[in-house]
N, C-alpha and C positions, 0 to 999 in steps of 0.2 A: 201917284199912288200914295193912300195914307197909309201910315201903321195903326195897331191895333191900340185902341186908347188906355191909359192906366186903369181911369175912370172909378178913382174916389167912392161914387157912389153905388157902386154895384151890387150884383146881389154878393154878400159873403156867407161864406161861412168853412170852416176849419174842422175837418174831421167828420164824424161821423156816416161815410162812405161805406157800402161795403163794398162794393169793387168799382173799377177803373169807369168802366161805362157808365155807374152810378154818376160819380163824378165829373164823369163829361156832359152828360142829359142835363143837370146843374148847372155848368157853368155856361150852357149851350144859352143860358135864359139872360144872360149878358152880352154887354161889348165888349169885352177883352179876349183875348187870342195871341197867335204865334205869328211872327212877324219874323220872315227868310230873309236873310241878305248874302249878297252876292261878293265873288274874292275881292271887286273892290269898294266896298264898302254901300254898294245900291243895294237898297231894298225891291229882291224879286218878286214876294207874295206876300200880303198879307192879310191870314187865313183865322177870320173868328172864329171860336168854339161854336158857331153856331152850324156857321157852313163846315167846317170838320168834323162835326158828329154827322152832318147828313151825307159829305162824301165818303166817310168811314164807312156809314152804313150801305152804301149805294155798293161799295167796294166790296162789302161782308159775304153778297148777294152773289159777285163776281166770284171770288173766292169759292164757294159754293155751287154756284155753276159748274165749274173744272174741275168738280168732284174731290176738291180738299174736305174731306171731312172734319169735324168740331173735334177737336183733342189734338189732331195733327200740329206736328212742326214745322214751320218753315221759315229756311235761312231770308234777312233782308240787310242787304248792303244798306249800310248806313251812312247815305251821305244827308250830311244836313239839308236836305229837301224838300220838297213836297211830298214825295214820291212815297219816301221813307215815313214819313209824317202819317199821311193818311193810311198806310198799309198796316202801321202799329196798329193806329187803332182799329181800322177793319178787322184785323185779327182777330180783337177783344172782341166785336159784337158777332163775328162767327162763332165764335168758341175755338181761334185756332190759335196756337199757341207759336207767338213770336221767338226767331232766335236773333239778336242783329247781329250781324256780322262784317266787319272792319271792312276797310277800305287798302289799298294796295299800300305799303312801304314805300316814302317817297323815291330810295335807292332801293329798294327791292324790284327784281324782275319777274316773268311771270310764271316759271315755272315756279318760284317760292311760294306766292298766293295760290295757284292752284294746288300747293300740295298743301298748305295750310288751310283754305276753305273747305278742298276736301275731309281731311281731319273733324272738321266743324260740324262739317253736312252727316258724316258719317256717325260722330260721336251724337248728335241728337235724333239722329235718325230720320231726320227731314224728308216731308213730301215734295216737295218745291224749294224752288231756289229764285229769287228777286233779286235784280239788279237794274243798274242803268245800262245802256245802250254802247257803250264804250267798253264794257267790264263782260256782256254774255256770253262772248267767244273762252271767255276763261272760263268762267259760270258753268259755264257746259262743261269744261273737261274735268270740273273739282265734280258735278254732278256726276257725270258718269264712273269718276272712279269712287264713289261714294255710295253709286247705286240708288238714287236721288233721281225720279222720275221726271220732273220741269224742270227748267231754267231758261225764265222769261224774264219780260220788263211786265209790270203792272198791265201797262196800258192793253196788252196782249190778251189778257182773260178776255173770255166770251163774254158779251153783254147779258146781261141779265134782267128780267123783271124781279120789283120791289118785292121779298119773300117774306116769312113772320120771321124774324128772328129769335133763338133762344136766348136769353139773359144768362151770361155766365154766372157763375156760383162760387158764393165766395173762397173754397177751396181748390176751386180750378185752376191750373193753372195758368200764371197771366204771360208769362217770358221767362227765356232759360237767355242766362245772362253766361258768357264766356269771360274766362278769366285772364285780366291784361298780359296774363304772362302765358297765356296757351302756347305749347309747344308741340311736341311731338305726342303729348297725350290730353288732348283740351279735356276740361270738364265743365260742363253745364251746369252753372243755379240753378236749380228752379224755383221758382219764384213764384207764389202765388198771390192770387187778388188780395184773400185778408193781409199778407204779411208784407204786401208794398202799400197799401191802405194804412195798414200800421203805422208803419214808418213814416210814410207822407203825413199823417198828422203830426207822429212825432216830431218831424220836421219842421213844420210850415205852424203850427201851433203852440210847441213845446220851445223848440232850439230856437227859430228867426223870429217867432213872435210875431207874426205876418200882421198887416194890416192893410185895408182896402188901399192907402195910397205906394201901397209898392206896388214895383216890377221889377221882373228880373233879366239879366244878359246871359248868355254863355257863348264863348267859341271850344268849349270842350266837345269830345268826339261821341256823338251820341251810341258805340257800339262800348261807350265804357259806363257801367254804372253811376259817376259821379254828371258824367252828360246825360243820361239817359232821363235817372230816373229824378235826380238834383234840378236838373234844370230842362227837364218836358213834363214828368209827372206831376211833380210834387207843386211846380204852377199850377198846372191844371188842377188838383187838388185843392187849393186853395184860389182860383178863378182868378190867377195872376195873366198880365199881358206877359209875353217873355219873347225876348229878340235875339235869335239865333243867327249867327255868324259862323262859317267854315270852319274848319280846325285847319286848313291852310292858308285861309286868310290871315289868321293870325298869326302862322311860323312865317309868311313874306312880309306884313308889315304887323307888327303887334300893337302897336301905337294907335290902330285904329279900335281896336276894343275901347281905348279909353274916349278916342273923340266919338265913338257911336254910345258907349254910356252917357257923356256928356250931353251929346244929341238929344238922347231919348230923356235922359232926368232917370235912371236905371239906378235902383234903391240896392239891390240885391245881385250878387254875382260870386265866382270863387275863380282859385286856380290854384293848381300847385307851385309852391314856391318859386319854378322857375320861370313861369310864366308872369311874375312881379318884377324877376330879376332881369329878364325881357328889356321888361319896359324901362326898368330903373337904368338898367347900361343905353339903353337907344332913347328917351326922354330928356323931354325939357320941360322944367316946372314951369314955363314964361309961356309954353305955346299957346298963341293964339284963341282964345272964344273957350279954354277948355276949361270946363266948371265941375266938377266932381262934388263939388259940395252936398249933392243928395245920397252921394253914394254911404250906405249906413250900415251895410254888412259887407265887408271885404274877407270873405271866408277861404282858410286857409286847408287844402286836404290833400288826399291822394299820392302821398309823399310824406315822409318826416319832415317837418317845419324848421326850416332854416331860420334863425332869427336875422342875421348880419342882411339877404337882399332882403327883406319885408322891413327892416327899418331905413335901408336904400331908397326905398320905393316910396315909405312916408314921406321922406326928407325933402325927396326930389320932387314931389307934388304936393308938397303943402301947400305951395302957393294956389294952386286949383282949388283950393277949399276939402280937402282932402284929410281926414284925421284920421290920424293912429291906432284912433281908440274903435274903431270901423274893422279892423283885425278880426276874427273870429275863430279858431284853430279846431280843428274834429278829427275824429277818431272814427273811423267805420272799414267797413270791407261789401263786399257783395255778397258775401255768404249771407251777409246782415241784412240785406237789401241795400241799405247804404249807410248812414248814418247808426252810429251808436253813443256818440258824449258830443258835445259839443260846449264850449266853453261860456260863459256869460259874458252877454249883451253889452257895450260899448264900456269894454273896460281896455280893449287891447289885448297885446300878446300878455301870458303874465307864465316867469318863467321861475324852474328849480336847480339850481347850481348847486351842482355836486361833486363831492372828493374824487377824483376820477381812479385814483388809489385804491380806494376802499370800494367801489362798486366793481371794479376788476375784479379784485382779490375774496370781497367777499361777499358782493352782490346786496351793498348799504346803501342806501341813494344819502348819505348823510352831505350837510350843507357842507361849502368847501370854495373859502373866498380867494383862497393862499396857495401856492401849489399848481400843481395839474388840476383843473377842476373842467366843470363843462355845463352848459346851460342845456335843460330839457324844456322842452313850451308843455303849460299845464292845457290839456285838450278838452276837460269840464267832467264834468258829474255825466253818469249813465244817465241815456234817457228812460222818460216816466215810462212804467210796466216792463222795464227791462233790469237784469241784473248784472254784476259784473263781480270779479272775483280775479284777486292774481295770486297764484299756485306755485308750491315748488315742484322739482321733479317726481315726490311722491306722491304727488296732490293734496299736500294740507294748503291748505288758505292762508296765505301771508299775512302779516299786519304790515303797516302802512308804513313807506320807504324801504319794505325790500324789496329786491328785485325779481320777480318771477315770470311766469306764462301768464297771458291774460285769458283768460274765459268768459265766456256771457251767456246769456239765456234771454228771453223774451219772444213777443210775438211777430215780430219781425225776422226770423230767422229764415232761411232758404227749407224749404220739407226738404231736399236732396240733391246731392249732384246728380241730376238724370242719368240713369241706365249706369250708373256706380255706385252698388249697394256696400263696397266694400270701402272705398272713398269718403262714402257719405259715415260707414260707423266707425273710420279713424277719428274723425273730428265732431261727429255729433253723439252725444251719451244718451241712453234710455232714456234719462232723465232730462230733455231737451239740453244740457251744456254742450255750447261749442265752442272746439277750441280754436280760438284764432291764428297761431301760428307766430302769434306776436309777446314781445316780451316788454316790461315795464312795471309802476309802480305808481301806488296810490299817494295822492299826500293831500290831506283836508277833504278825501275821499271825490278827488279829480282822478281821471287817470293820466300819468306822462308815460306815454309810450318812448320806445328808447330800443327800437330795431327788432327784423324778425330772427327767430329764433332761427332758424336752420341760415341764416347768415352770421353769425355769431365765430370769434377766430378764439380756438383756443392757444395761447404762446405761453409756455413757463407757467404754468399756473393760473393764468390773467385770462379774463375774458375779453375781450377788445373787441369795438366796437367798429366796422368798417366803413360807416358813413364816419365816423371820426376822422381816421385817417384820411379817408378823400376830402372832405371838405377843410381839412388845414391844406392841403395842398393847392386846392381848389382858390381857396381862399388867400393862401400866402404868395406865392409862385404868379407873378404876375402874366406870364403867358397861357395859363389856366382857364379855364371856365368850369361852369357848373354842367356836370356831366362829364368831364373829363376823364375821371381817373375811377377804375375798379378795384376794389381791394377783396379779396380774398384769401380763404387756404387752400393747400393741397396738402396730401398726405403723401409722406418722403420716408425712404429706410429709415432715414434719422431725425424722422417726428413730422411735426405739422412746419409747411415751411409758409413762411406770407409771399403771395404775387400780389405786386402791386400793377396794374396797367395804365396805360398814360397815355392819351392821342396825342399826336404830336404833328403842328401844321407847318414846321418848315422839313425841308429837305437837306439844308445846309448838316453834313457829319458834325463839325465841331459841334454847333447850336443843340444839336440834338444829343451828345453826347453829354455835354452841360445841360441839360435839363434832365435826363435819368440821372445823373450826380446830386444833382438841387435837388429832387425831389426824397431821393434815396438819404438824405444829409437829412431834409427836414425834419421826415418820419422817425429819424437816429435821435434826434434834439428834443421834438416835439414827445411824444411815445415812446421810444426807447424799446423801438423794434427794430430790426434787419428786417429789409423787404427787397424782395428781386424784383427790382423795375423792367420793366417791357417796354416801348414805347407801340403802340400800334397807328393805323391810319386815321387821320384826320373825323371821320365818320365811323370808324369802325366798333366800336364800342355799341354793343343793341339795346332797344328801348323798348319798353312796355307800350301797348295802345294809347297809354294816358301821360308818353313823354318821359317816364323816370327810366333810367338806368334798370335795367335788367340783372344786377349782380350775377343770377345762376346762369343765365345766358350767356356770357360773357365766359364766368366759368367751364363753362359745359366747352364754349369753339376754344378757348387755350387747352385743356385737356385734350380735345380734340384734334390738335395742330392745326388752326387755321389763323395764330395768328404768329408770323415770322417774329422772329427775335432778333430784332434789328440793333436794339441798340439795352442793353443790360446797365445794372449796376449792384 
């Protein structure tokens, strides 16, 4: 089997879409497409936009058959497949409105997913429910307690003859997007055709500067906006080939993203920081055939930007042909669709080092080479037709280097969190501003983000920073990783107190005792905090859909007691 070809010569064109299926009847007039691979690195399908707009529509007709009516929701497990491939977009040319939804927790068992998909199904209100054939038995029971009338595999719809279908509209909605940290109360994006249309140019036109000889990779999880809409849409949008790999492929070997970009000649790709850091710990710049030298956006997201693994990651693969200056750092959320800043083209990370004193104390992002200071990565200018603004707690508009809430506006926004009108007017104003929930500051009118605000520790006056604290641990503490350690507050008779949490992989007491000591030392030295060390289990720390640290999560099971207090300091 071949993949789908880059093919240089293709029809292009960037932008000017108004919704999804516009864009795919376009790109359908080419050879480029989605090319599936398998956990070990074999290519299972490779599906041109030609033949995936015709089995979208064959499917639209199915859909349709079974009586989902056009505006309906329905859930579809997102496994990087065919399955899930052609069911998006059949959705689009019914007019039915996709929700995708996650795949199991590698350590999670099944009563968790069923009470979590239930959540899902129930919060969007789903006619149907889609899965694989391994996954129904669960499907069923999140549907019924959801009150969710199907839960099938695709292949199960009634056959149908070829129907007119109706052309969705550009305000219809295209997918309600779940948020990587759903818990006990998901909320739905919704997303429509014009404002991921938006975006996708702004994307693929504005930010990467597409050009007929890219393409793109992903092993990110398409039930997360940065897989979904980064790397399935916003190809198609711009009539990119793009090679899609597992998102467990690459937590068993990660090393194969790089020899299948190499493979392919894959111009375009991202990952959050730790999936750089992956590679940088288990890589060898020496290995065999592996040529990275096409690769020309190495796009940084979905997480605060760690600078220490991403220049790991350079170091270690320069010899591949691999440069630095290939970094690209962004700023987005799914409320946004995806993207909102991204930083300029083949410059590298480029960063703000600041008095860590004075942004404490008094929210100054001023320069600060001496001292406590701390580097922020500059994430670029808002994109074009969009606005941005960072606020203080009264809402005036900051000027530039202080620290405040971010805000944005443009046409990319989400219309609402489906069926939460009360949700949707905390964060969105009359006047389309939404608030992000993020804090940070302008400088040469870039924004450097620098944490969200409701994770934020207040101690003695000081604002402190929780990704700070974990990542000097992280970082210094040789038996650490990335991911390791949670830093939070809690509220105590006698004020806010910090918990720090810390996995811990041996079992030996002494060992263990000595590392809540080390870690509790460093935070003393480093910050000039007292923090009550935890150690928890090896895995136990929870993770958003798209791999980062859960802070509230984590929060939420210590308040909760579920996590024993084994070893303190």
């Amino acid at each position: 089997m071949i993949p789908t070809p880059t093919a240089p010569d293709r029809p292009f064109r960037t932008g000017g879409f108004a919704t999804l299926t516009e864009a795919l009847d376009f790109a359908a007039a080419g050879p480029t497409g989605v090319n599936l691979y398998g956990l070990r690195g074999e290519l299972i399908l490779a599906l041109p936009y030609a033949e995936l707009r015709e089995r979208a529509r064959a499917l639209a007709a199915r859909f349709l058959a079974a009586g989902i009516q056009p505006l309906d929701r329905v859930g579809l497990v997102a496994e990087t497949d065919a399955d899930f491939v052609v069911a998006f977009f059949a959705c689009q040319y019914a007019r039915v409105t996709p929700a995708p939804l996650p795949l199991p927790a590698p350590l999670g068992g099944r009563e968790a997913y069923v009470e979590q998909i239930g959540r899902m199904l129930g919060s969007a209100r789903a006619a149907a429910v889609f899965g694989p054939e391994a996954l129904i038995d669960w499907l069923r029971d999140a549907a019924a307690a959801a009150g969710t009338p199907r839960a099938m595999r695709v292949q199960d719809l009634p056959e149908a003859a070829p129907v007119e279908l109706t052309a969705p509209q550009p305000d219809d909605p295209c997918y309600v997007q779940f948020s990587s940290g759903s818990t006990r109360n998901p909320t739905g994006v919704l997303c429509t055709h014009r404002a991921l249309m938006a975006n996708a140019t702004a994307i693929t036109r504005d930010g990467l500067k597409v050009v007929p000889a890219d393409r793109a990779f992903s092993w990110l999880p398409l039930y997360h906006d940065m897989g979904l809409v980064g790397f399935l849409m916003a190809p198609l949008a711009a009539q990119m080939t793009v090679d899609l790999m597992p998102t467990g492929a690459f937590v068993r070997r990660p090393l194969m993203w790089l020899d299948l970009m190499s493979k392919n000649k894959a111009t375009v790709s991202y990952s959050p920081t730790f999936g750089y850091e992956l590679c940088a710990r288990r890589g060898d710049g020496g290995r065999e055939g592996l040529d990275l030298s096409a690769w020309r956006i190495a796009g940084s997201g979905g997480d605060m930007v760690r600078p220490g693994p991403l220049a790991a990651f350079a170091e270690r693969f320069a010899a591949t042909g691999f440069s630095e200056k290939a970094f690209v750092a962004s700023y987005g959320m799914a409320e946004a669709t995806l993207a909102l800043t991204m930083a300029p083209l083949d410059t590298g990370l480029r960063f703000e080092t600041v008095d860590t004193d004075r942004m404490e104390r008094e929210g100054v992002a001023a320069p600060g080479e001496s001292g406590r200071s701390r580097a922020f990565v500059r994430c670029g200018p808002v994109l074009p037709l969009h606005e941005l603004e960072v606020r203080d707690e009264a809402g005036r508009v900051l000027p530039e280097r202080r620290v405040g809430r971010i805000f944005v506006r443009g046409p990319s926004l989400m219309r609402e969190y489906f069926g939460e009108p009360e949700a949707s007017a905390r964060v969105l104003s009359a006047d389309g501003w939404l608030d992000t929930g993020d804090l940070g500051f302008l400088a040469d009118g870039e924004i450097v983000p620098t944490g969200r605000a409701k994770d934020l520790i207040l101690l003695n006056g000081r604002n402190v920073w929780p990704q700070d604290l974990e990542w000097s641990a992280e970082s210094e503490i040789e038996k650490l990783r990335s991911g390791d350690v949670a830093a939070f507050s809690v509220d105590r008779d006698a004020g806010e107190q910090l918990v720090v949490l810390v996995q811990a992989r041996s079992s030996d007491p002494e060992a263990r005792r000595t590392l809540a000591d080390d870690v509790a030392a460093l935070l003393r030295a480093r910050h000039g905090v007292e923090a009550k060390v935890e150690l928890v289990g090896a895995h136990a720390l929870p993770q958003t859909s798209s791999g980062k640290l859960s802070r509230s999560k984590a929060k939420a099971l210590y308040l909760a007691g579920a996590f024993a207090a084994e070893t303190t300091a």
